[in-house]
DOZADREN-679698 format. One record per residue (C-alpha): residue number from 1; x, y, z. Coordinates in steps of 0.2 Angstrom, whole numbers, always signed. Layout:
N
(NUM,(X,Y,Z)) ...
! end
This chain:
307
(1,(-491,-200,-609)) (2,(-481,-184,-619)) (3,(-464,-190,-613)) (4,(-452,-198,-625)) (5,(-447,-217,-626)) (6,(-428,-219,-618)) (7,(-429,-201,-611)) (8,(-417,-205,-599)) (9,(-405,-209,-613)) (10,(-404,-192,-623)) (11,(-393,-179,-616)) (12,(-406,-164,-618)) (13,(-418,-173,-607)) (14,(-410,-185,-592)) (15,(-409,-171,-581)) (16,(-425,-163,-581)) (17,(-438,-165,-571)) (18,(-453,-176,-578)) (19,(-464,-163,-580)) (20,(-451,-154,-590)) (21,(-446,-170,-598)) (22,(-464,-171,-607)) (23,(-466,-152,-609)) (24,(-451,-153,-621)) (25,(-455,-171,-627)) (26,(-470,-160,-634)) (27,(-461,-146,-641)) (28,(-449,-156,-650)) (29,(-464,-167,-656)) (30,(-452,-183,-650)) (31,(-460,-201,-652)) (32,(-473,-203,-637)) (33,(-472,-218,-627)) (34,(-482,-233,-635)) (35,(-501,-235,-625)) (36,(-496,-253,-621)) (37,(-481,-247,-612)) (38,(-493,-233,-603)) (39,(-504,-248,-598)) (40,(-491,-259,-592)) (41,(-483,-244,-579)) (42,(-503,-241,-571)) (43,(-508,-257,-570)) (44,(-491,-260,-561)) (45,(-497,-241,-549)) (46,(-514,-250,-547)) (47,(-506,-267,-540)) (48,(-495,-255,-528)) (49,(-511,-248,-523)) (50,(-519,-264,-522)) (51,(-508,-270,-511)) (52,(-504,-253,-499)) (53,(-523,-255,-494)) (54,(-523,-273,-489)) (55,(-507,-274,-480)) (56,(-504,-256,-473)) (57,(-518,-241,-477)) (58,(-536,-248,-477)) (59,(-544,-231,-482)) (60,(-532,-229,-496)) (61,(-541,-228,-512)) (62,(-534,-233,-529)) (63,(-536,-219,-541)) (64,(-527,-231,-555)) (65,(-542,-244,-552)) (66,(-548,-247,-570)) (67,(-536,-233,-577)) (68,(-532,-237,-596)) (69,(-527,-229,-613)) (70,(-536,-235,-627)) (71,(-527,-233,-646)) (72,(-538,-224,-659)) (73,(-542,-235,-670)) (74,(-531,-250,-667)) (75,(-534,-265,-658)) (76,(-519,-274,-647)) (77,(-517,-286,-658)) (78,(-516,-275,-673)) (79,(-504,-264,-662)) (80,(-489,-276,-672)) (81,(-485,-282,-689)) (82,(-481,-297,-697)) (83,(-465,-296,-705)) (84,(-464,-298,-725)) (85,(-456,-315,-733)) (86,(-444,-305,-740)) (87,(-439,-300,-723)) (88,(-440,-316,-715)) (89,(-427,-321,-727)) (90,(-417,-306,-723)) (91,(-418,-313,-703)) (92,(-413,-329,-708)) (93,(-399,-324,-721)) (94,(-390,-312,-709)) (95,(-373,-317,-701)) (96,(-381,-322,-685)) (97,(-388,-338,-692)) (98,(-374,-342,-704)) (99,(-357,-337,-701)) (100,(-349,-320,-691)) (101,(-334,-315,-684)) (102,(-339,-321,-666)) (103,(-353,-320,-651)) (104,(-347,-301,-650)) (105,(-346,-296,-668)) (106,(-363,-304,-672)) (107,(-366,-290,-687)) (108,(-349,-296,-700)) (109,(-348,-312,-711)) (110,(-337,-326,-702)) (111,(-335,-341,-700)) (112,(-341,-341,-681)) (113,(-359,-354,-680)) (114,(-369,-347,-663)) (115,(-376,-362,-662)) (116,(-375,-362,-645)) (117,(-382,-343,-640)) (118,(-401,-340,-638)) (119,(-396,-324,-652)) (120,(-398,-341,-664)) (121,(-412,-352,-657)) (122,(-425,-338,-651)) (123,(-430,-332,-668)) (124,(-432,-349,-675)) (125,(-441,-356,-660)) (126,(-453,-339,-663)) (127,(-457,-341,-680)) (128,(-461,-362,-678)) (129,(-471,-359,-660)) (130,(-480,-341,-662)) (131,(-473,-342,-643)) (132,(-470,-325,-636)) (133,(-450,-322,-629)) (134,(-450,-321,-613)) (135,(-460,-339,-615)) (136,(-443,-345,-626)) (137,(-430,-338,-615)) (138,(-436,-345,-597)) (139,(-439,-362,-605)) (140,(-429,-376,-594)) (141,(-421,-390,-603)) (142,(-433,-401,-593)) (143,(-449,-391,-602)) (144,(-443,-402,-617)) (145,(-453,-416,-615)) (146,(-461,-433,-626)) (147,(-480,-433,-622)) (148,(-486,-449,-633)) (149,(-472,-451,-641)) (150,(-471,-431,-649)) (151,(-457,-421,-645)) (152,(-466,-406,-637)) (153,(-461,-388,-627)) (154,(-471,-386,-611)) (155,(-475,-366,-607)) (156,(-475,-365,-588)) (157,(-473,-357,-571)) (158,(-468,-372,-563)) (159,(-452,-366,-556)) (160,(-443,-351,-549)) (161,(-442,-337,-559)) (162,(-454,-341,-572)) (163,(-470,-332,-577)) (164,(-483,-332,-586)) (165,(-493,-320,-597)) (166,(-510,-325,-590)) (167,(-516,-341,-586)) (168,(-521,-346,-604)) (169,(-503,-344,-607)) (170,(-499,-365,-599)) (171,(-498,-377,-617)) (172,(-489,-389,-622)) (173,(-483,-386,-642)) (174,(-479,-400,-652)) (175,(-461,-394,-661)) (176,(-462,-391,-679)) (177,(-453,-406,-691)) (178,(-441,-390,-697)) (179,(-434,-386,-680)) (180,(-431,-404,-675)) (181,(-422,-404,-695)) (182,(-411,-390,-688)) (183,(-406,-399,-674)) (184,(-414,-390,-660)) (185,(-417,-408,-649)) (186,(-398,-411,-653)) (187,(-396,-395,-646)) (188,(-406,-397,-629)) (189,(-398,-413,-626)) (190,(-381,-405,-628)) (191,(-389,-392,-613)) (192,(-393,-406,-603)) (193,(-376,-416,-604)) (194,(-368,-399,-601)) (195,(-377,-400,-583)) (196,(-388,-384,-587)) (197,(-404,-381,-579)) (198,(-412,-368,-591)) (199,(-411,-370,-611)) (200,(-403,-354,-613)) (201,(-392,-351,-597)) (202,(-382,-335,-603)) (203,(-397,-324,-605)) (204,(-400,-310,-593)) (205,(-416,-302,-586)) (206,(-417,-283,-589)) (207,(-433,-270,-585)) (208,(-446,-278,-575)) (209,(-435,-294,-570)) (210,(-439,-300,-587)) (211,(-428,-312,-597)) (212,(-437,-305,-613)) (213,(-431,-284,-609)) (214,(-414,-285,-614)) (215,(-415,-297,-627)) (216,(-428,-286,-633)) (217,(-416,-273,-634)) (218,(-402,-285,-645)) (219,(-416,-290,-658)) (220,(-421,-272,-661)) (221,(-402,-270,-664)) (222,(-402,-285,-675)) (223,(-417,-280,-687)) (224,(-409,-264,-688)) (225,(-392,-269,-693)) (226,(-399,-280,-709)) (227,(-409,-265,-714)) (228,(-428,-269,-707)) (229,(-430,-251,-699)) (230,(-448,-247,-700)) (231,(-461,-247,-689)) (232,(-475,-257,-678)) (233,(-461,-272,-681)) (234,(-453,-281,-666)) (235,(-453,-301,-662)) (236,(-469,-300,-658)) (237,(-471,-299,-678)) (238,(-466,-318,-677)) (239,(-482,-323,-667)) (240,(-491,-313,-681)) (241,(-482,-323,-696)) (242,(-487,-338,-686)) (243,(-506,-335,-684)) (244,(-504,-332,-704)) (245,(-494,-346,-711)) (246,(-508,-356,-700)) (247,(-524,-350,-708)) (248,(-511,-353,-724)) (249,(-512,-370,-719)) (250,(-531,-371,-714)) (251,(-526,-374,-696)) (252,(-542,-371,-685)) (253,(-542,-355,-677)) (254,(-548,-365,-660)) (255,(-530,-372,-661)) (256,(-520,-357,-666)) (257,(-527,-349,-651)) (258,(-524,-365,-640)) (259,(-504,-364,-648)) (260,(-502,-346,-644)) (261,(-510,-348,-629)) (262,(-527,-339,-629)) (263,(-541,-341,-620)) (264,(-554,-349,-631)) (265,(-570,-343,-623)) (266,(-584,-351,-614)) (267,(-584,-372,-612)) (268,(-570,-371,-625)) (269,(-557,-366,-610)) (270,(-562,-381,-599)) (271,(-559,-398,-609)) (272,(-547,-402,-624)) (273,(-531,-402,-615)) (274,(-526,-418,-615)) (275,(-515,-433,-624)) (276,(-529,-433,-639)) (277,(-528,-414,-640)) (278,(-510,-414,-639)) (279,(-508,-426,-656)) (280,(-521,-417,-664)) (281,(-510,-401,-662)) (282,(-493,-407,-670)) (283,(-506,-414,-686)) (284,(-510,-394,-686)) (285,(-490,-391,-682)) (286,(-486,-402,-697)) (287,(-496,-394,-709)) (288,(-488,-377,-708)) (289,(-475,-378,-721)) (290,(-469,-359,-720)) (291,(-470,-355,-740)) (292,(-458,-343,-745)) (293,(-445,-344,-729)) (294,(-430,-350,-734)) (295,(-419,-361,-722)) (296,(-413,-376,-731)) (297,(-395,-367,-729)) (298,(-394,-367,-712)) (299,(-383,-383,-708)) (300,(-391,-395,-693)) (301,(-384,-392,-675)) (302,(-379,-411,-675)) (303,(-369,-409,-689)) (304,(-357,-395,-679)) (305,(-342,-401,-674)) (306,(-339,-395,-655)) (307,(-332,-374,-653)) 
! end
């Protein structure tokens, strides 16, 4: 719980043994690692445990059966912020969405479109879908589907090296008029002429075999390179913009929760799932019009001529 985030990184710590590690975490009052992060290593001890007894050790016991820390005061949701319009803009201003150097020199003003790179699609799918990124990044170009007639994104598991949050996690999202206006159909097509199974074939998994880890890394980077340094901000934030610019809209909080895949509760978890549900989603889709973000200067991907 006392050692510091990276601590494998910073030269006065990497060699240390753990125990060492957080003793001078604490004495250099370092950053602690985040409870959710705490959570996720135990409950990944407690499935090694799990497992151990069943296939190997019968009498083992798992001492990290229920094992938790809870955060004082602050719920998990509340562990995050939404970003501020004024940062939003900032996002969708930088030279990541309208002009740099090249792929590598992401950070200076150019002439180079990444249309084509997940650095430019993620983001703007986050924001219109409240989808978490690890949901965007493992999407197939066949997860783009017509369901009546709507152009929708399916969140699943149905294929090799997908995952899931929970179970909750499976929707269908109806996509938001804006990113079909930016071209983002145009741009799936494109994948699927290019003979590409997954949407975004050029992002790597990092910690955990997760698409979202190192991307999480690049974003992190990204904020901080256009001056959005402070904390309990991340792309999480986006799912937290979302939810809001949904109550904005009066969207019904039985659908927010359906389109950012949460359990409902009760009964509410067992029906509504089908064609009729999914067309009374993009009416709630449509109504989100995003006040205040600005992105009517970012040119349509149809409109690009090929790099």
């Amino acid at each position: 719980m006392d050692v510091a985030p990276n601590w494998r990184k910073k030269s006065r710590l990497k060699s240390l043994p753990i125990g060492q590690v957080a003793e001078e975490s604490r004495r250099l009052e370092l950053p602690r690692l985040a409870n959710a992060t705490i959570n996720t290593d135990l409950r990944a001890l407690s499935s090694l445990f799990d497992w151990s007894r069943r296939n190997q050790l019968d009498s083992l016991r798992n001492i990290f059966e229920g094992m938790a820390v809870r955060s004082k005061g602050v719920s998990e949701k509340d562990q995050w912020e939404p970003f501020k319009i004024g940062e939003l803009n900032q996002i969708f201003s930088a030279p990541m969405f309208t002009g740099c150097l090249s792929g590598i020199h992401w950070k200076t003003h150019g002439t180079f479109m990444m249309y084509n790179s997940h650095y430019y699609w993620t983001p703007l799918i986050g924001l219109h879908t409240g989808a978490r990124p690890n949901e965007i990044l493992q999407l197939h170009c066949s997860d783009v589907i017509h369901v009546t007639g709507i152009p929708c994104i399916s969140i699943n598991a149905n294929d090799e090296g997908k995952s899931l949050k929970n179970k909750t996690s499976k929707r269908i999202l109806p996509i938001h008029p804006r990113l079909i206006a930016l071209g983002f159909l145009d741009y799936v097509e494109s994948q699927r002429l290019k003979g590409y199974l997954r949407l975004f074939p050029e992002a790597t998994e990092g910690g955990k075999a997760k698409l979202s880890s190192n991307y999480s890394i690049h974003f992190r980077s990204f904020l901080k390179s256009i001056g959005i340094d402070r904390p309990r901000v991340s792309f999480r934030s986006f799912r937290h913009n979302f939810a809001d610019f949904a109550a904005e809209a009066r969207v019904l909080i039985q659908d927010v929760e359906m389109l950012q895949g949460r359990a409902l509760g009760g009964e509410a978890d067992r029906y509504g799932h089908g064609d009729v549900r999914t067309m009374a989603l993009k009416t709630a889709m449509d109504s989100m019009l995003f006040k205040g973000v600005h992105l009517d200067h970012l040119k349509p991907f149809a409109t690009q001529q090929p790099s």
